[in-house]
C-alpha positions in Angstrom: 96.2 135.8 39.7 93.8 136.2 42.4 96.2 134.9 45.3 98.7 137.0 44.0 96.5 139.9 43.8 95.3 139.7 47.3 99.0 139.5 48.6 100.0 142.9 46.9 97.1 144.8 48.5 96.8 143.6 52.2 95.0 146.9 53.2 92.7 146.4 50.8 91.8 143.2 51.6 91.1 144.2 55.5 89.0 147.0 54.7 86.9 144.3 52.4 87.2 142.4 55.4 85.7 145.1 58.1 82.7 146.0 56.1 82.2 142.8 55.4 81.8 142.4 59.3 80.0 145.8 59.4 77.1 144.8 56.8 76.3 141.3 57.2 74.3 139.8 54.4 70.9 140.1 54.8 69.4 136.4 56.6 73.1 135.8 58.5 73.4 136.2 62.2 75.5 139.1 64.1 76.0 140.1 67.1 73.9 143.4 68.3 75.9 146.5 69.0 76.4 147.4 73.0 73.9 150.6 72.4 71.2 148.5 70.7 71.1 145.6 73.5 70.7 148.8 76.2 68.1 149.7 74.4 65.8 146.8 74.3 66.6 146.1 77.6 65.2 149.6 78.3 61.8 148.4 76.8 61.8 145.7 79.5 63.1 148.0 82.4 62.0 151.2 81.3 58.4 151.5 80.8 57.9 155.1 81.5 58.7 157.8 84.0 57.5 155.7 86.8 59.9 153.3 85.6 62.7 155.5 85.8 62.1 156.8 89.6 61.1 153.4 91.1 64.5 152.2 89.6 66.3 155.0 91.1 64.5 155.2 94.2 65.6 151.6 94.5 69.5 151.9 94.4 69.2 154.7 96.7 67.9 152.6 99.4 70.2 150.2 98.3 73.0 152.1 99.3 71.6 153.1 102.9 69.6 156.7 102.2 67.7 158.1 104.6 66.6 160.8 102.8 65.2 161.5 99.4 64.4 164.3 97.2 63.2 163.9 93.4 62.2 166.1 91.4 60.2 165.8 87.4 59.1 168.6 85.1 56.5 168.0 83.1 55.7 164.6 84.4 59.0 163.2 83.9 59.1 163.7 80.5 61.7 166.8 80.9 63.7 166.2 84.1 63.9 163.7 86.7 66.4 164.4 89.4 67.2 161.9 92.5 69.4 163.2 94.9 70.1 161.0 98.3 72.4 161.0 101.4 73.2 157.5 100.6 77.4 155.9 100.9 77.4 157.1 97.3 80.0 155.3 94.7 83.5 154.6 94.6 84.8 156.9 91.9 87.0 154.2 90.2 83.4 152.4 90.4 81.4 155.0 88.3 82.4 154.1 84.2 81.8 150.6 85.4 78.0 151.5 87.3 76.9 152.4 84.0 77.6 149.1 82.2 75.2 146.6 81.3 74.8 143.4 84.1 77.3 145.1 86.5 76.1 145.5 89.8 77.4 145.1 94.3 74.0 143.3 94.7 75.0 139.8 94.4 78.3 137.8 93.3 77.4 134.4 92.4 74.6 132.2 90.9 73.4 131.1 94.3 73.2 134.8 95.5 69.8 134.7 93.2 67.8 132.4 95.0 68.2 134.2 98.5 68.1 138.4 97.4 67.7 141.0 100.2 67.9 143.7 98.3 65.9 145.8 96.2 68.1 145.7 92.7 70.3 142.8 91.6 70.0 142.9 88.2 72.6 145.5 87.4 71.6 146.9 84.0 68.9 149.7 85.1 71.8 152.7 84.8 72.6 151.5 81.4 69.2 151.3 80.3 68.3 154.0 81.0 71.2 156.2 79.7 70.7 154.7 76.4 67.4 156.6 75.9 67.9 159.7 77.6 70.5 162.5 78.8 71.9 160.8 81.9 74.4 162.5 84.2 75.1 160.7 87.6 77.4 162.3 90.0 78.3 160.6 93.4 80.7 161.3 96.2 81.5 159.1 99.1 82.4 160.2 102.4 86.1 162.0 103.1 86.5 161.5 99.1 86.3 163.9 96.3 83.0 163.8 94.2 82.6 162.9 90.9 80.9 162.7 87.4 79.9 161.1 84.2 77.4 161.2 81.7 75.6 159.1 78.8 73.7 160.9 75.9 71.8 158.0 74.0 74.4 155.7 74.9 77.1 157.8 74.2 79.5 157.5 77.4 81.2 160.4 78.2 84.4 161.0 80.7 84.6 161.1 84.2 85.0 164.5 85.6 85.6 166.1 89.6 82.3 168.1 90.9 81.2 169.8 94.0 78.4 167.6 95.8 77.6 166.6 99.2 78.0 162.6 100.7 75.5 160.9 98.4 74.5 160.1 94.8 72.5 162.6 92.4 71.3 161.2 89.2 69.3 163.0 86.6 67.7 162.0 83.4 67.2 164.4 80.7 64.3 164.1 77.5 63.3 160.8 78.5 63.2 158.6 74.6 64.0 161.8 72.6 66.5 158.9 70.9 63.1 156.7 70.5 60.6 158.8 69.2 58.4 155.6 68.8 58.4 154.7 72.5 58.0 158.8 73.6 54.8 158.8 71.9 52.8 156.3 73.7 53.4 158.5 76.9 50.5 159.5 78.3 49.7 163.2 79.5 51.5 165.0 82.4 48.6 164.4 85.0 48.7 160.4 84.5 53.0 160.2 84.5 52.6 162.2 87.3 50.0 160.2 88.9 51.9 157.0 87.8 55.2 158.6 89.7 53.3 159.2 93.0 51.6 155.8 93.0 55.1 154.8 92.7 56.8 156.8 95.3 53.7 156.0 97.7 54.6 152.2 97.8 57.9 152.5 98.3 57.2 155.4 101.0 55.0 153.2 102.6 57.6 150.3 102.4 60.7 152.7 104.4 58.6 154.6 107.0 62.1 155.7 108.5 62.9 157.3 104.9 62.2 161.2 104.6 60.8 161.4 100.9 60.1 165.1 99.5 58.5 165.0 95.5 58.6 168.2 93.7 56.9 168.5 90.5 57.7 172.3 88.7 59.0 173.3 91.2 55.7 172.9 93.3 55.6 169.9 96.0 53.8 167.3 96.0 54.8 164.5 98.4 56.8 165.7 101.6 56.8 162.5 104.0 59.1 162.6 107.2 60.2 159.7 109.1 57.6 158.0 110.8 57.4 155.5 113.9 54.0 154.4 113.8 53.1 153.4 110.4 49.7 155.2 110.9 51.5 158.4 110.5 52.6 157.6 107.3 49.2 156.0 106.0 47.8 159.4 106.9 50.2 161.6 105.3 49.6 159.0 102.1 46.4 158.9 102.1 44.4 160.9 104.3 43.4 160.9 108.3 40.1 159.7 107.8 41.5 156.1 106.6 44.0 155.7 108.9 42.1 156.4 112.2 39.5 153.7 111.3 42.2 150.9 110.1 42.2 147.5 111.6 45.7 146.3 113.3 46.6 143.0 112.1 48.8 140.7 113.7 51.7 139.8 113.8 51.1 136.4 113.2 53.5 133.4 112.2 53.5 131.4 109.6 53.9 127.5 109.4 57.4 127.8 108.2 60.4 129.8 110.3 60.8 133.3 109.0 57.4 133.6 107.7 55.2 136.6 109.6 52.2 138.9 109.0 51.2 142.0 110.2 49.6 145.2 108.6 46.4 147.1 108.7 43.2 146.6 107.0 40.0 148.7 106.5 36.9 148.2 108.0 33.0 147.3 106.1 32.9 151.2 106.0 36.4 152.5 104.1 36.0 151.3 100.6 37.2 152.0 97.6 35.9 152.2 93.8 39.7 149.7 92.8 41.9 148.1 94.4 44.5 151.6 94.0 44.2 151.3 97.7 45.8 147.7 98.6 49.4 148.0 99.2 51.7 144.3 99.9 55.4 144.4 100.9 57.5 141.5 100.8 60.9 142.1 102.8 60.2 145.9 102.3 59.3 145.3 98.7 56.5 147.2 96.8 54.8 144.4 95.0 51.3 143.9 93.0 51.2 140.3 93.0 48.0 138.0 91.8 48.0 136.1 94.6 47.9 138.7 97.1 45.1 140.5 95.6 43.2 137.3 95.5 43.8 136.7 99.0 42.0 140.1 99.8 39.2 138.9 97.9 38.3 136.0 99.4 38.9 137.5 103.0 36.6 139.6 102.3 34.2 137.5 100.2 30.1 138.1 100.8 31.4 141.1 103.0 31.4 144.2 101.0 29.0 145.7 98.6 29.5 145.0 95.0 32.5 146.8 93.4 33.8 148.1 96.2 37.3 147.2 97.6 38.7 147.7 100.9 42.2 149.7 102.0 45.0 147.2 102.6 48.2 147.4 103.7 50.2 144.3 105.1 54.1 143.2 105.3 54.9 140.3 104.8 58.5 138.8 106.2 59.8 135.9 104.8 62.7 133.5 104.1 64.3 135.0 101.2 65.2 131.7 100.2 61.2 131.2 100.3 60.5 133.9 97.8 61.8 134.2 93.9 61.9 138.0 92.9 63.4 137.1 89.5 60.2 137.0 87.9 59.6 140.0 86.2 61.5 142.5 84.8 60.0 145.3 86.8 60.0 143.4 89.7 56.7 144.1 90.4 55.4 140.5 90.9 57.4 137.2 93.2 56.7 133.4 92.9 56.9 132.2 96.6 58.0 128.7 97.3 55.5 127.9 99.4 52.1 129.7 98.1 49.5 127.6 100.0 51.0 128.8 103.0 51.0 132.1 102.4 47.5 132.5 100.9 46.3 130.6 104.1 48.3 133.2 106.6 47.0 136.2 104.9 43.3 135.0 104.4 43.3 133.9 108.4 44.5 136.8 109.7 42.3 139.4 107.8 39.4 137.0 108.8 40.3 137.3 112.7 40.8 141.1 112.5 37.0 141.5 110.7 35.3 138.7 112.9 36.2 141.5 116.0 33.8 143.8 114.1 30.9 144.6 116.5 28.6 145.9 113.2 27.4 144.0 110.6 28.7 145.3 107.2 26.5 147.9 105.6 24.2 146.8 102.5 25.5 149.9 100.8 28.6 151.3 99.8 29.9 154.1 103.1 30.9 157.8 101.8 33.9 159.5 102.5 33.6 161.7 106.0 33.0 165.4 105.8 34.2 167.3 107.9 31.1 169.2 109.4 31.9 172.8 110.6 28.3 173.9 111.1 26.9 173.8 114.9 25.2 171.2 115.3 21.6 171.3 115.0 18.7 168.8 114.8 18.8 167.6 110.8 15.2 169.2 109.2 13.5 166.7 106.9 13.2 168.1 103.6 12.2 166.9 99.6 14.8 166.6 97.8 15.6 169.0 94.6 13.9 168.5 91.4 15.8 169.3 88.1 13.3 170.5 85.3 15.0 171.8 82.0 12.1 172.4 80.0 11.7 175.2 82.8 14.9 176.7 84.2 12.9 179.3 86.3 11.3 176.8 88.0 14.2 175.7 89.9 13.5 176.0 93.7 16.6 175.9 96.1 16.3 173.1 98.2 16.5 173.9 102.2 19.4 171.9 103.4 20.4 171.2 106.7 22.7 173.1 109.1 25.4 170.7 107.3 25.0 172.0 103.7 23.2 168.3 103.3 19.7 167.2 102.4 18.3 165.1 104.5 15.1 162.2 103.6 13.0 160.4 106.1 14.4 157.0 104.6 17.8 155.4 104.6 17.7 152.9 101.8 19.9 149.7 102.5 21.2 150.9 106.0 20.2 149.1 109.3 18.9 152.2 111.0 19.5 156.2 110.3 22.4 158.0 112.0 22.3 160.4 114.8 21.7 163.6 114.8 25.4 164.4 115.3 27.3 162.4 112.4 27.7 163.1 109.2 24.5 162.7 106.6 24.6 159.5 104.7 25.5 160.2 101.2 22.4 158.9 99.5 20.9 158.9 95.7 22.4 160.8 92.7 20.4 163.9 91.0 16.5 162.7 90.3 14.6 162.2 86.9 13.0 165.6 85.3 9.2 165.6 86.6 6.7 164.9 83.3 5.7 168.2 81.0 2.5 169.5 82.8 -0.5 167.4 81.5 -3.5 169.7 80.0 -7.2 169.5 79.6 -9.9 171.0 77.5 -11.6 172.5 80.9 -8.2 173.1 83.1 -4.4 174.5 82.9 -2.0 173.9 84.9 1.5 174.5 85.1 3.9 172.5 87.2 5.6 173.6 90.7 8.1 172.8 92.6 7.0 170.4 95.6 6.2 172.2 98.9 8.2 170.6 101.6 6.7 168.3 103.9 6.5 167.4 108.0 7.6 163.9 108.7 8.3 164.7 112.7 4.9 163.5 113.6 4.3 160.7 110.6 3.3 157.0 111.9 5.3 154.5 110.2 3.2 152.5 107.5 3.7 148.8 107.8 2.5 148.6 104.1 4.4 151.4 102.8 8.4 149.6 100.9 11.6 151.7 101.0 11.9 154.6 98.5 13.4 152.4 95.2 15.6 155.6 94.7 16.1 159.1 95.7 14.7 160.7 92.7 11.1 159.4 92.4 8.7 162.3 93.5 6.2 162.5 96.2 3.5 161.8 94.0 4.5 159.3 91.8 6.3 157.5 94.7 2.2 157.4 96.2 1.4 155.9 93.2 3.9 153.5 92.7 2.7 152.0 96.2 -0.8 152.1 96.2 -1.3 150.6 92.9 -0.7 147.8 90.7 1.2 147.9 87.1 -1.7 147.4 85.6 -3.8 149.9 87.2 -0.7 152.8 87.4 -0.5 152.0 83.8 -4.5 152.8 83.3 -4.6 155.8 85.4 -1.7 157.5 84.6 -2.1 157.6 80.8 -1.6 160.9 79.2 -5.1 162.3 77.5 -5.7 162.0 74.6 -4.4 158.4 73.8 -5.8 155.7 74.1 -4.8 152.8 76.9 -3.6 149.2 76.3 -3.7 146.2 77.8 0.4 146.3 78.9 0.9 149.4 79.6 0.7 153.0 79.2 0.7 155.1 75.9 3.4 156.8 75.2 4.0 159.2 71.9 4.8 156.4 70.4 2.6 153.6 71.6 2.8 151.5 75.0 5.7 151.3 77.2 6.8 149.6 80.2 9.8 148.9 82.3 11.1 145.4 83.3 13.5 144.2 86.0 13.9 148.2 87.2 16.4 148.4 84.4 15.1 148.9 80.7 11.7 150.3 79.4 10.2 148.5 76.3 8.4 150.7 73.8 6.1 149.7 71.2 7.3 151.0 67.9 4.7 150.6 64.7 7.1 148.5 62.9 8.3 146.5 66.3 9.7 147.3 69.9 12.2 149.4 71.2 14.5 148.4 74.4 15.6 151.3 75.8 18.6 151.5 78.6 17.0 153.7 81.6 20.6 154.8 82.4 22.1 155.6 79.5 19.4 157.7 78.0 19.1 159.9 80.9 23.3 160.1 81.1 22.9 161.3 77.7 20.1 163.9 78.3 21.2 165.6 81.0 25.0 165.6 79.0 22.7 167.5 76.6 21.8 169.8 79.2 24.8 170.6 80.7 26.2 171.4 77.4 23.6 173.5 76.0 23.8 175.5 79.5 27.4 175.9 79.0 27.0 177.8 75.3 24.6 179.9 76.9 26.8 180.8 80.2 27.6 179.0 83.2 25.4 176.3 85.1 22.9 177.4 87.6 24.5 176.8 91.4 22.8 176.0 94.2 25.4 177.5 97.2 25.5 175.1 100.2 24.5 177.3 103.8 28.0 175.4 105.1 31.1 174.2 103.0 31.5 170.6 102.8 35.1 169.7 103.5 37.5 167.2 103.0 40.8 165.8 103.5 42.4 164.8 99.8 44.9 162.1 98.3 48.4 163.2 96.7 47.4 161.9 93.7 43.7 163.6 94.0 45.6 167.1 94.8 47.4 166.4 91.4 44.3 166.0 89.5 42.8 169.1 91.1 44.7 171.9 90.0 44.4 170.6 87.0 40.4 170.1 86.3 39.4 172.2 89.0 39.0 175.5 86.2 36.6 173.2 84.8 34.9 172.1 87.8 33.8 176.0 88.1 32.2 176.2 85.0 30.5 172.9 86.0 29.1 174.8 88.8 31.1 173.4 91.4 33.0 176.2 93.7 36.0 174.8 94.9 38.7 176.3 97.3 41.9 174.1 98.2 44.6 174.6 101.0 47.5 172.2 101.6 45.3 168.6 101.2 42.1 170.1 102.3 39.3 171.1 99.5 36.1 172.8 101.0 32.8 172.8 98.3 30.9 175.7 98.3 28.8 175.5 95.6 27.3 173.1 93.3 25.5 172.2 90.1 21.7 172.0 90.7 21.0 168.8 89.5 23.5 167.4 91.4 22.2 166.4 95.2 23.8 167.9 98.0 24.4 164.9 100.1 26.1 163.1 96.7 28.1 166.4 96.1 31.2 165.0 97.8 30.9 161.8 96.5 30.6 163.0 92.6 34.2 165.4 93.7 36.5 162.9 94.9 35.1 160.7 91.8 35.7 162.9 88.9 39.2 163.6 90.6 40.2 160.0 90.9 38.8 159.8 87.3 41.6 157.1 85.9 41.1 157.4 82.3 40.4 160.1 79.7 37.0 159.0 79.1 36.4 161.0 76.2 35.0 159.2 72.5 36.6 161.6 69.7 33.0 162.7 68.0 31.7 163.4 71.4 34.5 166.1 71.2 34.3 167.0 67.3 30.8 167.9 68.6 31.7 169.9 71.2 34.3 172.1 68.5 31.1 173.2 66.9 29.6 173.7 70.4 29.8 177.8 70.9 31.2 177.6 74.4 31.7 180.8 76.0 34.3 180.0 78.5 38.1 180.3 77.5 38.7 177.1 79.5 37.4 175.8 76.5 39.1 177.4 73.8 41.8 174.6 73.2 41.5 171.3 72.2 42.6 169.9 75.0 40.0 171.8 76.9 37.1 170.1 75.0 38.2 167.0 76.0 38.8 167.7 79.6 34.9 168.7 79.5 33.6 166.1 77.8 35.4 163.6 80.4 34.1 165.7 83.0 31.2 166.0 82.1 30.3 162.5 80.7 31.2 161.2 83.9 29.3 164.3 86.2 26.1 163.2 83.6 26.1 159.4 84.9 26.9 159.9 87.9 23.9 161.9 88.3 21.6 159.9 85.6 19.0 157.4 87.3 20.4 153.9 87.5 19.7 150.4 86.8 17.5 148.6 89.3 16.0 151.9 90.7 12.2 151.8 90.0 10.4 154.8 87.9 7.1 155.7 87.9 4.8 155.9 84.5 4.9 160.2 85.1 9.0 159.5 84.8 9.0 157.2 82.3 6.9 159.3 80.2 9.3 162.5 80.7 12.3 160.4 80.1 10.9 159.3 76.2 9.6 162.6 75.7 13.2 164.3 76.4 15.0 162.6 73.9 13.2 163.6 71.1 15.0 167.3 71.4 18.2 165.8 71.7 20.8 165.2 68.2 22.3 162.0 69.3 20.0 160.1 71.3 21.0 156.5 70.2 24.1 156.5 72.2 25.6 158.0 75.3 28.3 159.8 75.8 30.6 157.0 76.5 29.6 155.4 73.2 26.9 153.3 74.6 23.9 152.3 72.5 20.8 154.2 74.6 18.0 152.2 72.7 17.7 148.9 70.7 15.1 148.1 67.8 13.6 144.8 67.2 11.8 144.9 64.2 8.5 143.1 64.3 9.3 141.2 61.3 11.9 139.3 62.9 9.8 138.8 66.1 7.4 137.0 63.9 10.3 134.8 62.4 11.4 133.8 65.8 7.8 132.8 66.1 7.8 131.1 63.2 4.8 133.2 62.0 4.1 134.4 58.3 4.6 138.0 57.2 
């Protein structure tokens, strides 16, 4: 009855038939719809905006441009355009330039193992239209141009337009299909950043490609051809770095094909990461693990601690030689022979650095100011005290002609500059001085240090290098001239009684060890207290509590301080540069150039430029969430801080202008300073932890001290 059923009602039977295919049970395999691959391919190809333009950027070299123009609104998020003068695509070509795997790059399987250019893969286009609005439109030359687009995989026919010899392709609401992935973008500023990181490598990897970024309609990258890479170094990153890069090379490898050459920074031109290391392999941007070891060990034992030098070097190779198949953003290669290589790269970097003439400098070099003051014989000077139990107090410190404080001692350098370069960019801002001690008999009040004549001082053969910019005269004296022991006995405050061990604090004897931490006696134990972190937090108090109550007090410099500025770093300024000004920092820019004018206080003239350029190549938001819920209740006058986002941006800003500034591990502190550091944190709400999160102090209860011991009690 079933069979005969079945026969009367064909129709029937295929439509049980189709859904049957449509819904699988649940546990059986199918195969994926067309739209669904795309878009888990785009999780592999399509990371972000960056993503998106590199992949772009890359067919339009492929296809022989010479000139490039791309252009993002709101970081990417919006609108990416890439127009290019390339041979454009063959109109019959275009529905098929959109499939998945479809690609002129290569033709057979052996084609993989020797690739010359850029994209191969052939599935970008398609992964990419699956999670956005994608329109691509191409002409060829003495052919008509034409269209097509994709809405979230959707394809759409191909249509006749109006556009020049070349290929314009725009993407629309990046993910608005994925809500999932278009969440864990990251703010405007750091797509933005990530997209001119992006364009930089690839700029640097075609110096005969013209490459103009516009971001809202404002430019940001305008690049013309170059011959001599140098130009385009400087236009990338600024003149200062490329006038004082080494030439390396070219040199050959041990196997055919296989050459070096590039440029590389000397002892002097460091950076804080390694954002400033750039490796090509056959014209290809890359970020490979073995490359950045390579710079590592050529420059091992030669550079201060954390610091990495510029780097940009080409290598040419067999292609055969080199697998680029590796990753799906083809950001990393496997080369055949990697022995060879690393020994190539570390030789040559070695040769270039042995020609140094100098020895490399114990400490970290500055970025160059340009000084625009006449030059003058630098005046020796002290250095400006910060005390915020007295505002008044404040004295402006007499700078030099340059706008820079100058100090008879150059810690960690072989000898002081001349008169005519730039002022070494020395220690951060200095430790509060000590409440003003009292007496039964005497009063006094403290005051500002009165400057003092070094022109005519002998040198003191028993006299040791200042252990760090803040320390004050007087304590410094002290610190020389006596032992621990006897510092600790003379310097004790009245009125409490001394210790074998150290001085008496508020809370009973304290003492720092290895130039790092101070230990506190505590009546039920000890307390281990980070030198650093307490003073980031206290004067992250301070700036705070100034800001409620207006603005912070400036000190303006008698010449600006200026500088030339990164693309990425002009990004970050017009963005945090309203908060800068309520920091107390004036700021003026033009084109790439920034001149400071004006600065906090507490921050040190010859560190201002320094602290800048640092809180604009800040990296990551650096802010912790109750840091900010604190700030909310904070009555901050400014309307900078009226928004949310605001709050943050200070508490970035300012948690990273607070250590910056704060004292720091290793630097030695007399028992005055010590004293005025435990004392301050009493008026302070959260004390135990900075304002990165970081505990400040540590208790060790005496109870388990005496278990360690193995004593009873």
């Amino acid at each position: 009855m079933s069979e005969s059923t079945q026969s009367e009602n064909p129709d029937t039977n295929a439509e049980a038939e189709t859904d049957a295919q449509a819904k699988p049970e649940p546990g059986r395999i199918a195969q994926l719809e067309t739209a669904l691959v795309n878009q888990i391919a785009a999780g592999e190809v399509v990371e972000r905006p960056a993503s998106v333009v590199k992949e772009l950027v890359e067919n339009a070299l492929d296809a022989g441009a010479d000139r490039l123009l791309v252009e993002l609104e709101e970081g990417g998020r919006s609108l990416i355009r890439v127009t290019d003068n390339g041979s454009g695509i063959h109109p019959e070509d275009l529905p098929l330039a959109i499939c998945n795997h479809a690609t002129s790059k290569i033709r057979e399987f052996d084609d993989l193992f020797a690739i010359s250019s850029l994209g191969f893969r052939g599935e970008a286009l398609a992964s990419i239209g699956s999670v956005s609005q994608f329109k691509i439109s191409s002409r060829q030359e003495d052919k008509e141009g034409f269209e097509i687009a994709i809405d979230g995989g959707k394809v759409g026919e191909v249509k006749a337009c109006g556009i020049p010899t070349g290929t314009r392709v725009e993407v629309r609401n990046l993910f608005f299909n994925v809500p999932a992935r278009r969440k864990f973008l990251k703010t405007k500023r750091s797509e933005l950043n990530a997209i001119t990181n992006q364009l930089t490598r690839l700029a640097l990897s075609r110096p005969d490609v013209f490459l103009t970024l516009r971001h809202n309609s404002k430019q940001v990258l305008n690049v013309p051809p170059a011959d001599d890479p140098r130009e385009r170094i400087a236009r990338l990153t600024t003149q200062v770095v490329a006038e004082e890069l080494l030439l390396i090379g070219p040199r050959k490898g041990k196997r055919p094909g296989m050459e070096l050459w590039g440029y590389v920074s000397p002892f002097n031109i460091t950076r804080h990461d390694s954002r400033g290391q750039y490796f090509f392999v056959n014209n290809r941007a890359i970020r490979d693990p073995l490359l950045l070891s390579t710079i590592k060990d050529s420059y091992l034992h030669l550079l201060p601690p954390r610091r990495q030098p510029y780097v940009f070097l080409w290598l040419s190779i067999d292609p055969g030689d080199v697998d680029v198949n590796v990753h799906p953003a083809k950001t990393e290669v496997r080369f055949r022979y990697s022995s060879d290589v690393y020994a190539l790269m570390v030789s040559t970097i070695k040769i270039a650095l042995a020609d140094l003439s100098e020895a490399p400098p114990l400490l970290p070099s500055p970025p160059k100011a340009r000084d625009t003051a006449p030059q003058e014989p630098p005046r020796l000077t002290t250095e400006f005290q910060f005390n915020s139990s007295n505002p008044s107090s404040h004295s402006p410190t007499t700078g030099s002609p340059s706008g820079h404080s100058t100090s008879p001692s150059y810690p960690g350098s072989v000898s002081p500059p001349e008169p005519s370069s730039p002022i070494p960019f020395g220690g951060f801002g200095s430790l509060p001085p000590p409440p003003p001690r009292r007496s039964e008999s005497t009063q006094q009040s403290w005051a500002p240090a009165q400057p003092r004549d070094f022109s005519n001082r002998e040198p003191d053969s028993s006299s040791r290098p200042r252990p760090f910019a803040g320390l004050s005269s007087d304590a410094e004296a002290r610190s020389n001239s006596l032992p621990m022991a006897e510092q600790s006995q003379n310097q004790s405050r009245p009125g409490l009684e001394d210790g074998p061990g150290g001085a008496v604090s508020d809370a009973g004897r304290c003492v720092q060890f290895h130039n790092s931490f101070i230990v506190e006696e505590a009546k039920d134990g000890l307390k281990i207290i980070d030198q650093h972190a307490l003073h980031e937090r206290i004067l992250y108090d301070e700036i705070v509590s100034r800001l409620a109550s207006g603005r912070l007090e400036t000190q303006r410099l008698l010449f600006p301080v200026t500088t030339e500025l990164e693309p990425g770093m002009i990004i970050a300024f017009d963005e945090i540069a309203p908060i800068l000004m309520e920091l107390g920092f004036e700021l003026e820019r033009e084109e790439k150039d920034i001149a400071i004018k004006s600065i906090p206080r507490f921050v040190k003239q010859q560190k201002a430029l320094q602290i800048v350029l640092d809180l604009l190549a800040e990296k990551h938001p650096s802010f912790v969430d109750d840091e900010v819920e604190a700030l909310d209740k904070a009555e901050l006058k400014s309307k900078a801080f009226a928004t949310p986002e605001g709050r943050a941006l200070l508490h970035t800003l300012a948690a990273s202008l607070a250590c910056k500034a704060a004292i720091k591990f290793g630097m030695t502190l007399s028992q005055d300073e010590i004293d005025s550091l435990l004392t301050r944190r009493h008026g302070i709400e959260r004390a135990y932890c900075c304002p990165h999160g970081r505990p400040t102090t540590l208790n060790l209860p005496i109870g388990e001290l005496r278990r360690r011991f193995g004593r009873p009690g």
